[in-house]
C-alpha positions in Angstrom: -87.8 57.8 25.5 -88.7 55.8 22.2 -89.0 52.6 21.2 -85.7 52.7 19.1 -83.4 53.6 22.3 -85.2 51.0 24.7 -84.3 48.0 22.0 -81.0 49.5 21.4 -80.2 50.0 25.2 -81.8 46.1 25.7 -79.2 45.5 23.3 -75.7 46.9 24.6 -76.6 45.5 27.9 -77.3 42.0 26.7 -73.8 42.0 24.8 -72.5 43.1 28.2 -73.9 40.1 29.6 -73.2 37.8 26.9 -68.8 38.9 27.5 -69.0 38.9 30.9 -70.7 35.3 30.6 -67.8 34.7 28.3 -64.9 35.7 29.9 -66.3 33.4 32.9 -65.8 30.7 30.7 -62.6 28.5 31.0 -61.0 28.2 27.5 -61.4 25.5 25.3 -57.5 23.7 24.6 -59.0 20.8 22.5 -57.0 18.4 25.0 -58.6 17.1 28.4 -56.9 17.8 31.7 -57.7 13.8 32.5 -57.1 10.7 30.3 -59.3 10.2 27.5 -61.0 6.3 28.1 -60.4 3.6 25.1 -63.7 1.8 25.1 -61.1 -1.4 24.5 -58.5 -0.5 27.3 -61.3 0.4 29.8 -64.3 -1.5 29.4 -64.0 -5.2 28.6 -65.9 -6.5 25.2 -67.1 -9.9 25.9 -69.6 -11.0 22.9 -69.5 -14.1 23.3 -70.9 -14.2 27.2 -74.0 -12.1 26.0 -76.6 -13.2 28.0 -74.2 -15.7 29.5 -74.6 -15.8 33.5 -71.2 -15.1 35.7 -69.9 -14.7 39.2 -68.7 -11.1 39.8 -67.3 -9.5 42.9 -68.3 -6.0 43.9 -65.8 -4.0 45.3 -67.6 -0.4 44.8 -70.5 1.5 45.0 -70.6 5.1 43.8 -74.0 7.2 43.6 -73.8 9.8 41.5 -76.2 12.4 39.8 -76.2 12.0 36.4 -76.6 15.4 34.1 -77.2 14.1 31.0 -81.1 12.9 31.9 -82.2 15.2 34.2 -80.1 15.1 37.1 -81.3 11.4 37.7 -79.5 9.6 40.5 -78.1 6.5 39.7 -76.2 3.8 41.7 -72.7 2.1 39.9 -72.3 -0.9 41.3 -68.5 -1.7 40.3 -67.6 -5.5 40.1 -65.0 -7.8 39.3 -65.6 -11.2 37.3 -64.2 -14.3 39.5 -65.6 -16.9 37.7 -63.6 -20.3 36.6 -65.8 -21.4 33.9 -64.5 -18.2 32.4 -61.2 -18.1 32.9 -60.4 -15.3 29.9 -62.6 -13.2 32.3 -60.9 -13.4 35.6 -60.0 -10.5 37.3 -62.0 -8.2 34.8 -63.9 -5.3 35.7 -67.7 -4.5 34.8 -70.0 -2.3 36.3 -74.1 -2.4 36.8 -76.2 0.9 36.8 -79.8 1.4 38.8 -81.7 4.2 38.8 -82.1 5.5 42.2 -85.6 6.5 43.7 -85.7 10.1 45.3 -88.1 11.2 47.9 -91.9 12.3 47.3 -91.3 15.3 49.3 -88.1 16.8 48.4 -87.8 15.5 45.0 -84.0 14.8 45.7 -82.3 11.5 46.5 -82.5 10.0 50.0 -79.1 8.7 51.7 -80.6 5.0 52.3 -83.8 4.7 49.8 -86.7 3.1 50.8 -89.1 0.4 48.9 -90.2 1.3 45.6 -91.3 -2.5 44.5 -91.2 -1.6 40.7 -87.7 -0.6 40.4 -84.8 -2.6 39.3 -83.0 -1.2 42.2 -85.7 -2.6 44.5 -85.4 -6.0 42.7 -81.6 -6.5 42.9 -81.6 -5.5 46.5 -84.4 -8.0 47.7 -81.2 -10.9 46.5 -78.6 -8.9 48.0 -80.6 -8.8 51.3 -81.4 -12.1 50.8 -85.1 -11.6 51.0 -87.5 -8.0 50.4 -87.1 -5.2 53.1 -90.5 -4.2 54.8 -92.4 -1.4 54.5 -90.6 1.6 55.2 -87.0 -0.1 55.7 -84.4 2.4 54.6 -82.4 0.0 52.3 -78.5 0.9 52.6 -76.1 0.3 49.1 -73.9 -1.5 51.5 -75.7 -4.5 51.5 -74.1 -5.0 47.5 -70.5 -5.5 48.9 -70.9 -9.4 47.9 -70.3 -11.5 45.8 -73.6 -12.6 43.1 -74.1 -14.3 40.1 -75.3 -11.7 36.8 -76.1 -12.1 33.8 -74.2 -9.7 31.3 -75.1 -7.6 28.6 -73.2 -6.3 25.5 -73.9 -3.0 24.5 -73.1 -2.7 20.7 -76.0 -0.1 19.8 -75.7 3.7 21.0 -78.6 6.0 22.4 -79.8 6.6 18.6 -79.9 2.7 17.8 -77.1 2.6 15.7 -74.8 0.1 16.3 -71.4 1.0 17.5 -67.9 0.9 16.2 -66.1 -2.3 17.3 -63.5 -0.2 19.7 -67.3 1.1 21.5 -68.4 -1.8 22.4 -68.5 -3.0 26.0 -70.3 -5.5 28.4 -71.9 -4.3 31.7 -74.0 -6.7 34.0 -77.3 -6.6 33.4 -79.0 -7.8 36.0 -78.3 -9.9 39.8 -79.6 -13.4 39.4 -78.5 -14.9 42.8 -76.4 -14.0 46.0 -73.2 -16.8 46.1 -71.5 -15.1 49.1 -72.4 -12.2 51.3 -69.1 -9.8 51.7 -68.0 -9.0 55.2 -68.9 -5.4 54.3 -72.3 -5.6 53.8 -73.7 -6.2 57.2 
């Protein structure tokens, strides 16, 4: 057998593989089976309250594995602003995100983490418990199902540092400064 017939059978069998990988594939229509978000209809734009402290509501928690960096866990905390001083802002709906420690061991994400003291997650937690866990203590996302003041955040630049067309731009809560009322969820 030469050389020439080894590459050449390489070949065909690789363009095998690379229609049957095809044909696997769902078609691309150009239109998404699920509504398309309008950064304006969707996320609320609040430039003024940059850096501005609130009162929000949380009223979900979702942990999800994000793709995009690596299959990083992070934690959306989901919250609804319910503060008078604000009034333009009542009833609006933000949301927080934490990165998530994973386990030493396994390398994948633990159902109730434990402490990891340098992680926002760890930080915002220690004022939702009202005070840091101990050594060890598995720390369960339910203890968020209250109410806190945060300070928000406007995102106007993109992942590049460019800024972002006025219909992209949002505000998310940044960080938890205090704990105002503890939910009856979060025991």
């Amino acid at each position: 057998m030469s050389l020439e017939s080894v590459g050449a059978s390489a070949l065909a069998e690789l363009k095998r593989f690379k229609a049957k990988q095809a044909s696997d594939r769902k078609p691309v229509t150009g239109v998404a089976d699920y509504p398309v978000p309008v950064a304006g209809e969707c996320w609320p734009y609040f430039p003024k309250l940059d850096g501005e402290i609130v009162i929000a509501r949380v009223y979900r928690l979702e942990a999800v594995e994000v793709q995009r960096y690596g299959g990083q866990w992070k934690l959306f905390v989901h919250m609804e602003l319910v503060d008078d001083l604000y009034p333009e802002t009542m009833g609006e709906k933000i949301y927080m995100s934490m990165n998530l420690p994973v386990s030493k061991k396994t390398g994948k994400r633990k159902r109730h983490p434990t402490s990891h003291s340098c992680s926002k997650f760890y930080e915002n937690y220690s004022i939702a418990n009202e005070g840091r866990p101990r050594w060890g203590e598995d720390m369960p996302y339910k203890r968020f199902l209250s109410t806190f003041e945060v300070r928000l955040h406007s995102v106007v630049m993109n992942d590049k540092q460019k800024k972002k067309h006025r219909v992209n731009r949002y505000t998310v809560a940044e960080e938890i400064i205090d704990l105002v009322e503890r939910g009856p969820k979060s025991f």
